[in-house]
C-alpha beads as a LAMMPS data file, in Angstrom:
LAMMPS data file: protein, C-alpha beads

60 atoms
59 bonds

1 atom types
1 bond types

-500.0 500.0 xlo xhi
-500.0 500.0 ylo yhi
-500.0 500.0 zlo zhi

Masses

1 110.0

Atoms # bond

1 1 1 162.157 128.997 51.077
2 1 1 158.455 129.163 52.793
3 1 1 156.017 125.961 52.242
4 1 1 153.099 127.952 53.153
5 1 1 149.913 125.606 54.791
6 1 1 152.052 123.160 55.506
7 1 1 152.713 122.560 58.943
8 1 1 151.187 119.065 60.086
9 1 1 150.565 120.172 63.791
10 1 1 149.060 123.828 63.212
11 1 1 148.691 123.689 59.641
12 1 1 150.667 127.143 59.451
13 1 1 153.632 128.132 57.003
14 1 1 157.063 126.308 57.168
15 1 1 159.977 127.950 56.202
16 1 1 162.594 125.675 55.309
17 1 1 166.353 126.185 56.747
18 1 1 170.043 124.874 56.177
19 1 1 171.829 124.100 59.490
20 1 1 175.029 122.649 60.749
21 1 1 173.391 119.154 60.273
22 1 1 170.772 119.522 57.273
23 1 1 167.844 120.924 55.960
24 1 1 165.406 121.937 58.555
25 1 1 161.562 123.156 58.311
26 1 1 160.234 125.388 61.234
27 1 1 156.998 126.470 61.338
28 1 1 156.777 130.024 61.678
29 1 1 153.253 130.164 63.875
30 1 1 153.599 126.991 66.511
31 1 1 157.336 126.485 66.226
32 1 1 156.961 122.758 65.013
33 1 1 160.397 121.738 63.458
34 1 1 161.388 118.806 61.662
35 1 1 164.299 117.851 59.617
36 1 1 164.445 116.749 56.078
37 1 1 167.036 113.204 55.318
38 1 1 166.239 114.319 51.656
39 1 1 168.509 117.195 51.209
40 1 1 170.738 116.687 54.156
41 1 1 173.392 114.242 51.947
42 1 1 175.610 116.547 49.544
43 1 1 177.406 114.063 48.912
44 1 1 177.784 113.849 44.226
45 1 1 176.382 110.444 43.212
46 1 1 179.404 108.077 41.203
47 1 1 178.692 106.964 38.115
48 1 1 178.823 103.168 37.614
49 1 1 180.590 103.804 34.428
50 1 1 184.051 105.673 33.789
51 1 1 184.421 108.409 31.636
52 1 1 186.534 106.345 29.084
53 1 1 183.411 103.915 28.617
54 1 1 180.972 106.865 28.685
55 1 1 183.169 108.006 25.294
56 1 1 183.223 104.257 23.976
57 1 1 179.127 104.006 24.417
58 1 1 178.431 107.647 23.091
59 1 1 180.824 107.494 19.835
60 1 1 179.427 104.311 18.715

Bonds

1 1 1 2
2 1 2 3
3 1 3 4
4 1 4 5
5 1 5 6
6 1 6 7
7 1 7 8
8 1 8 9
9 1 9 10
10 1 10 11
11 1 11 12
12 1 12 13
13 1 13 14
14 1 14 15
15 1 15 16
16 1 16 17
17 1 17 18
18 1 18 19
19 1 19 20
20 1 20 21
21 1 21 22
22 1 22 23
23 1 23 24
24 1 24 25
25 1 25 26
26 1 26 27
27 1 27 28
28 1 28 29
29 1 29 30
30 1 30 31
31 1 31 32
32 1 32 33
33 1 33 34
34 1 34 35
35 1 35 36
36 1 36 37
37 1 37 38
38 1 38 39
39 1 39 40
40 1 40 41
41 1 41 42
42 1 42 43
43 1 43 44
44 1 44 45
45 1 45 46
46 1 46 47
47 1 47 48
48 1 48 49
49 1 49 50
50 1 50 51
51 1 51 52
52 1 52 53
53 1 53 54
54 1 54 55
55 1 55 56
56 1 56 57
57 1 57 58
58 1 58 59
59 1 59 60
């Protein structure tokens, strides 16, 4: 995916990467990288309620 403009060094177009450790976004005219915390967890999000209350609250 490209983020064009949006390079904070050179103001140039970022294109955004997956690696071995995340989400990168190299800029494609200075070289400027940085990594994004944002997508880098793919870890699913757990509910805080079961699937046999889920039933309970949506059949009442």
């Amino acid at each position: 995916m490209f983020r064009f403009k949006s390079c904070p060094r050179c103001t140039g177009d970022m294109f955004v990467e997956r690696t071995d450790f995340g989400w990168d976004e190299v800029c494609l005219s200075c070289g400027f990288r940085r990594d994004h915390r944002i997508f880098a967890s793919a870890e699913p999000v757990q509910s805080s309620t079961s699937e046999l209350e889920h039933r309970e609250l949506v059949s009442v």
